[in-house]
Structures are given as structure tokens and as C-alpha cells.
N, C-alpha and C positions, 0 to 999 in steps of 0.2 A: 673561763676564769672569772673570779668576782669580780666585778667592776668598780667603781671608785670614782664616785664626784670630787671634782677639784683635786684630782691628785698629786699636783705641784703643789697643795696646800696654797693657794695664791685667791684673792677674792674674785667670786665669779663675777663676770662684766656687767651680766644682766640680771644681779641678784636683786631683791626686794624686800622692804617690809613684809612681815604676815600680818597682810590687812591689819585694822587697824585695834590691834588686840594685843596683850602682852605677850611676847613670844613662846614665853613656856608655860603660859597656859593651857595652848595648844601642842606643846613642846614639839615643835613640826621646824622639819629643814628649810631655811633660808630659798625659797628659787625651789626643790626638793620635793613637794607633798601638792598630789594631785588632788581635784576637789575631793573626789573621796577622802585621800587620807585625811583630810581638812577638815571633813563632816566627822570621822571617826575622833579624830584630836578633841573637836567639841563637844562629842558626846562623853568621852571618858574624864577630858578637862571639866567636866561641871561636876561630876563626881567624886572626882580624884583630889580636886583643889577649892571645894567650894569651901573650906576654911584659911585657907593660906594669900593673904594679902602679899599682890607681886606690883612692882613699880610699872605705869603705865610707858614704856619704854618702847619705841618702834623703829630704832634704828638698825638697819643690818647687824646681822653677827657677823664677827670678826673672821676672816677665812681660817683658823683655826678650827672655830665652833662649828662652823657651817659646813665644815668635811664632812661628807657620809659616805657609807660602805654598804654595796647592796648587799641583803643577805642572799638571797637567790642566785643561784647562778652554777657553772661549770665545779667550781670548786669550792669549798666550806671558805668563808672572807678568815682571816686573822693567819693566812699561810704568805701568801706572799704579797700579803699588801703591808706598807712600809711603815717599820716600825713605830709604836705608839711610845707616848713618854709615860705612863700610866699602865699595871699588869697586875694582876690574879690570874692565880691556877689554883685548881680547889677539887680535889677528887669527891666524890661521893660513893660509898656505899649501898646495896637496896636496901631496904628495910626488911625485918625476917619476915617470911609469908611473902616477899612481892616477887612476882615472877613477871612474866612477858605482855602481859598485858596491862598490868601496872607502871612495866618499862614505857611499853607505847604510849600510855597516855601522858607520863613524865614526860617523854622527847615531846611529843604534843604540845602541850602548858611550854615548855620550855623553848621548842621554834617559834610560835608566835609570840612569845614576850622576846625575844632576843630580834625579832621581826621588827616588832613596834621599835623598841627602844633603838635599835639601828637608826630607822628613819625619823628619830626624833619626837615620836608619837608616847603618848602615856601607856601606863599596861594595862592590860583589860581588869584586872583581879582588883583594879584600884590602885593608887598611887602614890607615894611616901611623899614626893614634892623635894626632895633629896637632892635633884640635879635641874633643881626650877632656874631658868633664864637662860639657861646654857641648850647649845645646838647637841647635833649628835656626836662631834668631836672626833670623828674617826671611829668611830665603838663598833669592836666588833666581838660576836661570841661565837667558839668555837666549839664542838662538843666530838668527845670519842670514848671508844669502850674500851675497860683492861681487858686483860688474859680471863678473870673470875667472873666479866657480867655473862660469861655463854655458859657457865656453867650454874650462876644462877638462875640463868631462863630457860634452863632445858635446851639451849642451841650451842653444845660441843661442838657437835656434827659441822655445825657453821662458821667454826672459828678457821681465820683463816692462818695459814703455817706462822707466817713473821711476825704471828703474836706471841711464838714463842716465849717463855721468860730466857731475858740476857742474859749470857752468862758471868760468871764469877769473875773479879777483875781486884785482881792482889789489893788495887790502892784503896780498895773499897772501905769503907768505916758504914752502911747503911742502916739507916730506925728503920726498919717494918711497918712502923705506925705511923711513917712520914713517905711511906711510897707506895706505889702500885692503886688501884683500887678499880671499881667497876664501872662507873663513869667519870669521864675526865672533861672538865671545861675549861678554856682559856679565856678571857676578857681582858679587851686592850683597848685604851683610847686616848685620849690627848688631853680630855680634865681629868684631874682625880675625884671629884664628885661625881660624874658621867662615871666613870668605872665601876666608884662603890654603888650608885645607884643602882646599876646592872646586877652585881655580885649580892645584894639583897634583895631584891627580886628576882634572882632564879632560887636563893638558898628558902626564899618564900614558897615559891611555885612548887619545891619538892617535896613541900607536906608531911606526909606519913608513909610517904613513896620511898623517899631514901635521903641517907644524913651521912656529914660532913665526913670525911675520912680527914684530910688533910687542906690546910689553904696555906699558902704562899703569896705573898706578896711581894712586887718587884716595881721598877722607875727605870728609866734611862732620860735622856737629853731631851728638854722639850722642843719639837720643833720650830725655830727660827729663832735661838739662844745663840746659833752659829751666826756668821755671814755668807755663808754658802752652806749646802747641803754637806755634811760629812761623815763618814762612817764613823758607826759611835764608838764612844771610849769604854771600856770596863773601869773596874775600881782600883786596877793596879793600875789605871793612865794608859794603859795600851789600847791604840787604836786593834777592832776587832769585830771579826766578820769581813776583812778584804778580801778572801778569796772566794765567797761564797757564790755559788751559781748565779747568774741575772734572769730575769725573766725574758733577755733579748737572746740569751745563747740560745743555740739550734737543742740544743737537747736538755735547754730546762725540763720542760715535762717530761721528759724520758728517767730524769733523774729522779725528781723531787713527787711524782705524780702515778698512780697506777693507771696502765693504760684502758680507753676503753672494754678492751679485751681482753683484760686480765680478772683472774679469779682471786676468790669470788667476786660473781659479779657485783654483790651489791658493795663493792670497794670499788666499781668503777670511777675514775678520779678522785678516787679519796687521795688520802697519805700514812704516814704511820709516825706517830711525834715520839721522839725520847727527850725526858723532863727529867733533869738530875739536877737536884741543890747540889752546888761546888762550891763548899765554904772556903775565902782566900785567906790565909795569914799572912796579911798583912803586916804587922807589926814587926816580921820576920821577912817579910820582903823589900817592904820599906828602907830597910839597913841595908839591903844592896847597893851599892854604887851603880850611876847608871850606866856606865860602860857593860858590867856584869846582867843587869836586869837586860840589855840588848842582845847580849850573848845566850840566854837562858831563852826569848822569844825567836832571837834570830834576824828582827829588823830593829829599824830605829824608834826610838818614844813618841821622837818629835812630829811625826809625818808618816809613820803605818811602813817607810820606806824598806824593803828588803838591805841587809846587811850588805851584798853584793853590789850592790849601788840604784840610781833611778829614782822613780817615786813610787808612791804607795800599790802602785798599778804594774809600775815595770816587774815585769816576771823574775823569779828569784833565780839565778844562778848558784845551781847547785854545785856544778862543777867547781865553780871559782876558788884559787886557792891563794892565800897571801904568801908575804915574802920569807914570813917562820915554816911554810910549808904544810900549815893546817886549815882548814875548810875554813873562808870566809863566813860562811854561816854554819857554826857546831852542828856536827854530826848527831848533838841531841839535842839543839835546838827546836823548839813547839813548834815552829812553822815551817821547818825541814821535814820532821818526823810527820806530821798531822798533812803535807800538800799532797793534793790527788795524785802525782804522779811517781809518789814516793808510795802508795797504796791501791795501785792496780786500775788507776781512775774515781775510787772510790769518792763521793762526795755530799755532801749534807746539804741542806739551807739552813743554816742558823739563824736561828730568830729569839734571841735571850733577852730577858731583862737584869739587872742586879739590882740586889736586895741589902738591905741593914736592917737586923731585929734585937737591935741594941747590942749591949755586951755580952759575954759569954759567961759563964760560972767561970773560968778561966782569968778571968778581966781583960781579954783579947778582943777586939771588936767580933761580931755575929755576923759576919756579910760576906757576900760575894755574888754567885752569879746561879741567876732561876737560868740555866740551860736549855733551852727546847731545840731540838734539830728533827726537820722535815728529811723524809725519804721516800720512795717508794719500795724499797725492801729494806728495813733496818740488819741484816743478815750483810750484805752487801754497800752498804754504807755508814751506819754509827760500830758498828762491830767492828770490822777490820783497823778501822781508825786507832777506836778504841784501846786495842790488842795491841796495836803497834806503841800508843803512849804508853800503856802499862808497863813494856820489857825496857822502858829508858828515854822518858821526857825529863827533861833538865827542869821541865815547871811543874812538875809531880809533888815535887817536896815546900810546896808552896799552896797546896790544895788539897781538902778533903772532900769525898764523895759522900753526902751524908743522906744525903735521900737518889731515888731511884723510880721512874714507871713507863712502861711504852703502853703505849695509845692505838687501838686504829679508828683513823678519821675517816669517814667514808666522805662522800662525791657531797658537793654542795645541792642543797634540795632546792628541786622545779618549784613553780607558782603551785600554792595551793599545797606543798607535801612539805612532811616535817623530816627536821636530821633522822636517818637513821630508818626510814620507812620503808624500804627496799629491802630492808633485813627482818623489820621486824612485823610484816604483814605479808612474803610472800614464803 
């Protein structure tokens, strides 16, 4: 699994000045960057910034900034590491003429810049100066393929089954031109300047290789805005994501992860993301009274608490009935209909951001929620769910699905190998 400095987000004990130089000259992690990556920082920083006057400034960055996320490791970073307040998703298509080894050299270019800028280091192609003074913030990029990149590289043959395209789902309203597409990136981090930095250098690095299909943008809560750590809110106020898998359950990776031994191989520990804009109308939910808005989710506003009683933790009683003789939590309540044991154990990791892109041609507000949910078979987890909301969620009439893409994430890449090389070199 990706690993994660400082992942309390809390200042490291034994963190340090970067010798005695402005920090984001060398844009290198607090405590973080071995003389190597030190020596690489200095080489690319004389290049990358030799016109950009930075304050000579050598105080620690603040345990926000100084978070890093390795990219190396058991699984692709940006799945279960904890969510970022900062998000892009941005599909790209190839270019006409690019096939497989066009692809390769793209994933190429595009694991070592997502390498570098993880670690807080400049990117080799040279450097905008865009996220100057700031640490690596949590940054993390994630990359996968639609349904269409096997068929633009000639590797059918290679796709694996649960890339299937979804199927049809009544509440659907979907653009075309706002889903699916043949590679898929996610970038997450804790500045928004660290993010768009990222998301201008990869849309750099893809050249003449392949261009934009779709970008999204998203935010959530910035880390330590609370007093305690808490599960975030969406833009209707409800707390969400309480029942999602933990990475301490016995069968996180059984759930959210392909196993070693699963095909194909070069999915071993990947995942498969489904990414759905869910525009909320607001305006029209708003006017709910909140007794109704708790009936329509099924717990309380204030506290994530199930309807049935406890806190946001206490397991929901489904059984539970009042004294009028109908279900403490509605029989179409979202969090009745949506819990794994009302769908065969069925279960996601949700990891969404929510989004505003102003108003609507409508004059309605544009927002709601960039959706991503981890699986290891989307067949058996976003699907059945899914199915079940469509024949009768009480929070249906409150949401539209306006865009659509499933993803497969393959296994986080070894020292020295890029996303995606397991597939596309053997």
C-alpha cells in the first residue's frame, strides 16, 4: 500500500530547514528528500527558476505543506490515502495515429513528473514556478485506462472483463463529451496551487500524444478547518462516506483491491474507479424542512448519526420500528437502500470531491459532487448498488447523473517502472 509521511498531517518532530536556500527553489520535502533528490532539485531549480525571484525564507513548512505521498509502492497513492481538500479529474484522449507505444512513452513522461512533484522536486521538462514555496501538500496522481484505450492500442485481447461499459440506469441524463475516455487521471492535494501545478504539467507532458477529453474540478474541507478529524460534508450538509470500508477492516483489500492473483495479471493490485458528476438541486432541496431532508438520507444532519439512534458509527437498525408502526429509517431512505447488507455485502470506497461551476443556463446553482468509488470488481460493487438506487432512492429526485467513466487502475509502480508498464511492455 502507498505509504504516507506524516499521515496524521501533524508536524514531523525532527523536521528541518532545506539547508540554507529558499524552499521552493529546490521545491523538495521538509525532513523528505535524500541528497540525491537534493542534487536533482538543484539541477532542475537553476533551470526551471532562474527568472523567478523567491523570498529567502527557511523556516519549516507547515505540517500541511510538508505532507508527502510516495508514489512507489503496493498500490497507485490517491486510493486510500486521506482525502485531499483540492481535485482534478481530467480524461484524455490519444491523438489520431498514437498507438502503444506512443501510450508507453506518455505513461513514461507522465510517472516521472507525478514522481518528481509528489516529492516536492521540480519537473524535469522545466518548470512553471506555479506552486514556488509551497511543500508537496499531500499531491497525489493517479492514472487509468477507459474501455477505448485497448482498442486504440491494438490490446482488446488485454482488456480485462470489469471494464465493461455500465450499464443503463433510468436516472441517467449523461453528455458523451463529458465521460468515458482513454486515459483517466485524478490529482489530489492540500494547496490548490500544488494541484493546478500538477494538472499543467501532465496536460504539458501529453504533447501531441493525446488531448483533453474532459476536466473536472472539485474541493472538499481543508484539513484542520475542523477541531478533530471528521468525515466530510457534501453540499447538501450531509455528512458522507460513514460507512465506507477502513483500511483497518480485515477485508479492505479484498474489497477495494485486485488480488495478487487475479487477472489479468497486470491489474494485480490495481483497482477499477467509477467517476460520475451528480449534479445536486439544491435549490429544490434546500426547501426541505430538515426533519424531511433526514428522512430522505435516513440519518441525522447534525452528527452523520443513523435515524435509529447512536452516533455516526452506531450501526443502523434496520429492523427498528416507531410507534406509527413504520420503519425508523424509510424503507427508501439513501442510507437503507445504499448499506452493504441491504446489497449482498456489496461495497465501495468512496473518495469524492464536490464541485461548483457557477450557475446553470437554468439560473440553479452548477454543483454538486465529482463521485469516484474504488472496487475491485465494479460488477459486484458500483453496480448492484447502483441498481438498487435507481428502482427507489428518496434522494433521486434531488440529483442528476450528468456525466459517467469507469477506469482500470492497475498496481502502484516499483522503483525505476512507470504506471501502466506491466501492460504495456509485456
Amino acid at each position: 500500500m502507498s505509504e504516507t509521511k506524516n499521515s496524521e498531517r501533524a508536524p514531523a518532530a525532527s523536521a528541518e530547514p532545506v539547508l540554507d536556500l529558499s524552499r521552493r527553489k529546490l521545491l523538495a520535502t521538509v525532513g523528505g528528500v535524500g541528497a540525491a533528490g537534493l542534487a536533482l532539485g538543484a539541477a532542475a531549480g537553476a533551470g526551471g527558476y532562474a527568472a523567478v525571484e523567491t523570498p529567502d525564507d527557511t523556516s519549516p513548512l507547515a505540517s500541511v505543506g510538508s505532507t508527502q505521498v510516495m508514489f512507489h509502492g503496493k498500490h497507485q497513492a490517491g486510493i486510500s490515502t486521506p482525502l485531499q481538500s483540492t481535485g482534478h479529474l481530467i480524461a484524455f484522449d490519444l491523438a489520431p495515429g498514437a498507438g502503444r507505444k506512443e501510450a508507453a512513452a506518455l505513461l513514461r513522461r507522465w510517472s516521472e513528473t507525478a514522481r518528481a512533484l509528489m516529492a516536492g522536486e521540480p519537473t524535469s521538462s522545466g518548470d512553471t514556478g506555479v506552486a514556488l514555496d509551497a511543500g508537496p501538500s499531500s499531491l497525489t496522481v493517479t492514472f487509468g485506462f477507459g474501455h477505448s484505450f485497448f482498442d486504440r492500442t491494438g490490446m482488446a485481447d488485454r482488456r480485462p472483463a470489469q471494464l465493461d461499459p455500465l450499464p443503463d440506469f433510468s436516472a441517467d441524463q449523461l453528455d458523451p463529451k463529458r465521460s468515458n475516455g482513454d486515459l483517466w487521471v485524478q490529482i489530489g492535494a492540500d494547496d490548490a496551487l500544488v494541484a493546478f501545478h500538477a494538472l499543467r504539467a501532465l496536460q504539458r507532458d501529453a504533447g501531441s500524444a493525446a488531448r483533453p477529453r474532459w476536466q473536472m474540478n472539485g474541493f472538499n474541507r481543508t484539513p484542520g478547518a475542523t477541531e478533530k478529524p471528521m468525515t466530510a460534508r457534501n453540499l447538501m450538509g450531509q455528512v458522507d462516506g460513514t460507512n465506507n470500508p477502513k483500511t483497518t477492516d480485515a477485508d479492505f483489500e479484498r474489497r477495494v483491491f485486485v488480488p495478487d492473483t487475479g487477472q489479468p495479471a497486470w491489474m494485480a493490485n490495481g483497482s477499477y474507479a467509477v467517476v460520475r458528476r451528480i449534479r445536486m438541486l439544491l435549490d429544490t432541496w434546500e426547501k426541505l424542512p430538515l426533519t424531511e431532508q433526514e428522512q430522505v438520507i435516513g440519518r441525522k444532519k447534525s452528527n452523520g448519526a443513523p435515524l435509529s439512534g447512536g452516533t455516526e458509527t452506531t450501526k443502523m437498525r434496520l429492523d427498528a420500528f416507531g410507534p406509527d408502526g413504520k420503519p425508523v429509517i424509510p424503507a427508501n431512505a439513501h442510507a437503507r437502500i445504499a448499506a452493504p447488507e441491504q446489497n449482498g455485502g456489496a461495497a465501495m470506497l468512496r473518495r469524492a470531491f464536490s464541485f461548483h461551476d457557477g450557475i446553470a443556463a437554468d439560473g440553479t446553482p452548477d454543483a454538486g459532487l465529482l463521485f469516484v468509488c474504488w472496487q475491485a470488481d465494479p460488477l459486484h460493487g458500483f453496480v448492484p448498488v447502483q441498481r438498487k438506487l435507481d428502482r427507489g432512492d428518496a434522494l433521486s429526485p434531488f440529483l442528476r447523473h450528468e456525466a459517467s467513466g469507469l477506469f482500470a487502475v492497475p498496481g502502484g509502480p516499483r522503483a525505476g517502472e512507470y504506471v501502466g508498464q506491466r501492460l504495456l511492455e509485456s
